[in-house]
Backbone as CSV, one residue per row, in Angstrom:
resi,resn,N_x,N_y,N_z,CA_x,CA_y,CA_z,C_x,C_y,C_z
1,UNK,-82.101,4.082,-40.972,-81.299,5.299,-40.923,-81.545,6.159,-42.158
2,UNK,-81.795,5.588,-42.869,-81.639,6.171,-44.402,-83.192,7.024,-44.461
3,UNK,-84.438,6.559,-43.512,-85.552,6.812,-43.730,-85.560,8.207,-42.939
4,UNK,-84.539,8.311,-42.051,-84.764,9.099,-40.816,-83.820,10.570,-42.080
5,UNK,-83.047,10.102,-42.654,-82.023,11.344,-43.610,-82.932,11.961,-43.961
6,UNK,-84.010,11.249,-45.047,-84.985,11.381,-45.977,-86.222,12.280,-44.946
7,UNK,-86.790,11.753,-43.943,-87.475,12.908,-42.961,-86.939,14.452,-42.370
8,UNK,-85.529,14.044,-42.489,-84.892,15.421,-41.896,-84.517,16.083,-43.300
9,UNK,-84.528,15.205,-44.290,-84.168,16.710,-45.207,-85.598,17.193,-45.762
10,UNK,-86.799,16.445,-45.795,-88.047,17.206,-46.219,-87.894,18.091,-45.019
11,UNK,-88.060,17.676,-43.893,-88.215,19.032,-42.774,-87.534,19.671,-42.930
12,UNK,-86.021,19.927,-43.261,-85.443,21.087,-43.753,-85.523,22.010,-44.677
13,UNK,-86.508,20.882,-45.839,-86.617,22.046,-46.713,-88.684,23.007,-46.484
14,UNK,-89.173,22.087,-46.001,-89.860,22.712,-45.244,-89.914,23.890,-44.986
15,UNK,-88.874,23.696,-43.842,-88.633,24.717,-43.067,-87.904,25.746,-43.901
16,UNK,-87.102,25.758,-44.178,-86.590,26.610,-45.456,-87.603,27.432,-46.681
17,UNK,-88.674,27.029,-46.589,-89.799,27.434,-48.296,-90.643,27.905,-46.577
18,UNK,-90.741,28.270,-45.610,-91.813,28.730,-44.797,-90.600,29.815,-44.599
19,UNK,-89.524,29.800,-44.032,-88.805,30.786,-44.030,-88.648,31.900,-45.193
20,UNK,-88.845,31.432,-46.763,-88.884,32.099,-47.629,-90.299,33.254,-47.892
21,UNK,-91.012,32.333,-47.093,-92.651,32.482,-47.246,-92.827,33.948,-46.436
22,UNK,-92.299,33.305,-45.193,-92.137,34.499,-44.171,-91.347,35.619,-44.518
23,UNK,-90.197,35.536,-44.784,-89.793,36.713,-45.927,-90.334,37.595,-46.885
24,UNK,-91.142,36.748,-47.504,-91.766,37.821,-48.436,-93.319,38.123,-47.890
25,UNK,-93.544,37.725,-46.997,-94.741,38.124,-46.409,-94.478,39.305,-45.758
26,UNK,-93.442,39.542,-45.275,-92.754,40.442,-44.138,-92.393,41.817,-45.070
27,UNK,-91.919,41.647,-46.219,-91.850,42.216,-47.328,-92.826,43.320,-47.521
28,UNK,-93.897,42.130,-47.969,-95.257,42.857,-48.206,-95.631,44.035,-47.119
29,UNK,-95.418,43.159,-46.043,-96.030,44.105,-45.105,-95.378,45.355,-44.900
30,UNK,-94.401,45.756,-45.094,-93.246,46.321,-44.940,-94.062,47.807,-46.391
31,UNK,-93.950,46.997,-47.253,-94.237,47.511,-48.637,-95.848,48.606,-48.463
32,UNK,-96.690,47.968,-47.437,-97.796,48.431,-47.428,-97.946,49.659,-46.674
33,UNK,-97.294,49.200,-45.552,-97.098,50.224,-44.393,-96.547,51.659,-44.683
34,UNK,-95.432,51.348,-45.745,-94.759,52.368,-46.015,-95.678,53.080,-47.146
35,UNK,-96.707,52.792,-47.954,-97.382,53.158,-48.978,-98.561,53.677,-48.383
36,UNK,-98.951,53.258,-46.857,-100.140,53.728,-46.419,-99.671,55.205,-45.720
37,UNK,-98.609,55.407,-45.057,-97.811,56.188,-44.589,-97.576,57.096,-45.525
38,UNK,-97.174,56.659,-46.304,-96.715,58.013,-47.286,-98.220,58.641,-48.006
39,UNK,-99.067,58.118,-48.373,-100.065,58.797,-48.257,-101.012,59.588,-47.529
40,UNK,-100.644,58.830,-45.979,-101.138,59.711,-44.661,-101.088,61.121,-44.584
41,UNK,-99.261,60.944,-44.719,-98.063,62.223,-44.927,-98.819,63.315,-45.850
42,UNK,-99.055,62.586,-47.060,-99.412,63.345,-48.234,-100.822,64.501,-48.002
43,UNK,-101.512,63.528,-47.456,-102.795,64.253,-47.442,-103.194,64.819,-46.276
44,UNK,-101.980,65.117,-45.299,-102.100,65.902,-44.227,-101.382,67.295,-44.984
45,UNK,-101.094,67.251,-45.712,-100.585,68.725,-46.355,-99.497,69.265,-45.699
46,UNK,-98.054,68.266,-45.915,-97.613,68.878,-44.423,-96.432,69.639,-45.813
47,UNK,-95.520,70.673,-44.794,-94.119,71.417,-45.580,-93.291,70.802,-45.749
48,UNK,-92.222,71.124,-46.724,-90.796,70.369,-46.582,-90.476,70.910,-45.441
49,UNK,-89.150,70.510,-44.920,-88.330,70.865,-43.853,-87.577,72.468,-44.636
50,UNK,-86.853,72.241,-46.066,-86.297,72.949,-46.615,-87.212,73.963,-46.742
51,UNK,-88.776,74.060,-47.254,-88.975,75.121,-47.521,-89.616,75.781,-45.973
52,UNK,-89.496,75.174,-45.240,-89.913,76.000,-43.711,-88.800,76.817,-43.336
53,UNK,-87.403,75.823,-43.488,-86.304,76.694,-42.955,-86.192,78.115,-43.629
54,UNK,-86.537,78.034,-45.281,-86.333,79.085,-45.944,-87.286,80.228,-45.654
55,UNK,-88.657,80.032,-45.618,-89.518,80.575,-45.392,-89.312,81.490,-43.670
56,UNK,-88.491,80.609,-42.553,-88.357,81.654,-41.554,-87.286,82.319,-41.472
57,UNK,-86.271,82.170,-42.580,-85.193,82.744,-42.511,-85.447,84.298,-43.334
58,UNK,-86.439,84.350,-44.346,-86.750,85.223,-45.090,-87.391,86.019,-44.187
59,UNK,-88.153,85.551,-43.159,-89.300,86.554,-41.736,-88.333,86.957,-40.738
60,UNK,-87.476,86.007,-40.758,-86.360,87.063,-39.592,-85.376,88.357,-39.999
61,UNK,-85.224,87.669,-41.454,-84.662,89.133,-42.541,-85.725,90.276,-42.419
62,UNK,-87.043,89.597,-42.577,-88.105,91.068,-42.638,-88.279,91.864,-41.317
63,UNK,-88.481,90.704,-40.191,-88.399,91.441,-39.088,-87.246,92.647,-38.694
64,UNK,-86.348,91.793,-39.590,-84.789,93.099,-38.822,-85.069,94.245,-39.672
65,UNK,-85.685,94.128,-41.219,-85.800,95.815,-41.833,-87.018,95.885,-41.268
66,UNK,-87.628,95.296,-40.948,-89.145,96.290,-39.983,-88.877,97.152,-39.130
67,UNK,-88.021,96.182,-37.764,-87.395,97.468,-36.841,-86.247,98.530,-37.070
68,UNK,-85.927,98.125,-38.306,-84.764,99.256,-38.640,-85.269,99.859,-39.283
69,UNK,-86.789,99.810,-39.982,-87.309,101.125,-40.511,-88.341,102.181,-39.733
70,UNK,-88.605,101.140,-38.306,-89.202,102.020,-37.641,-88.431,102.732,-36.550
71,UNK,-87.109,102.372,-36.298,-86.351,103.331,-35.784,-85.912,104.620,-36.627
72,UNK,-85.791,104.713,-38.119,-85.945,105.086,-39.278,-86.849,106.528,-38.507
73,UNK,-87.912,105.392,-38.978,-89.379,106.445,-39.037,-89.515,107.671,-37.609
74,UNK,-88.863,106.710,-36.325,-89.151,107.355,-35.013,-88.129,108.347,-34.701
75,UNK,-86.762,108.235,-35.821,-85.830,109.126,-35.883,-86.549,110.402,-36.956
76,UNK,-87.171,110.341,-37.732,-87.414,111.085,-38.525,-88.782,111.938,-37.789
77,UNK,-89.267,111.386,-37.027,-90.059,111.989,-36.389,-90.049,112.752,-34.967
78,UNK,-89.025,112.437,-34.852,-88.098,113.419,-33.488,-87.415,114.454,-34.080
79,UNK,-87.407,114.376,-35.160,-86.585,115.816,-35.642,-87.712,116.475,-36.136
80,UNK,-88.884,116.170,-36.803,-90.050,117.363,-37.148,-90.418,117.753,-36.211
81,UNK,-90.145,117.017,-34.969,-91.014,117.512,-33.579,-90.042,118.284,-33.010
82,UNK,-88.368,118.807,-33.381,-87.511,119.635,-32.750,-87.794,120.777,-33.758
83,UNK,-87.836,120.778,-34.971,-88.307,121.824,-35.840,-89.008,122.869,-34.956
């Protein structure tokens, strides 16, 4: 009986230092993926999110004084043409 304790606790700890093993293997992998990724990211040249939002919020501002200066312009040019 005593031989059979002594077999089940090496297999437990066994099993326990492969579980640890697997952990930090899983780790690693984890660690790599995310380092290969973020360089992918990097060297695709991509935008922030923040500076896209800003960047079309500033073109929809321009668009609205574009057409409000060419109604501007098409008002100012209906009156030289009533002259």
């Amino acid at each position: 009986m005593n031989q059979n304790n002594r077999i089940f606790d090496g297999l437990g700890r066994v099993m326990n230092e492969a579980a640890g093993v697997a952990d930090g293997v899983r780790r690693e992998v984890e660690t790599v993926v995310k380092s290969q990724a973020q360089r992918i990211v990097n060297d695709m040249d991509l935008v922030k999110r923040e500076d896209f939002d800003a960047l079309r919020e500033m073109v929809q501002v321009q668009g609205e004084e574009i057409d409000a200066l060419r109604k501007e312009i098409a008002a100012l040019r209906g009156a030289k043409v009533a002259e």
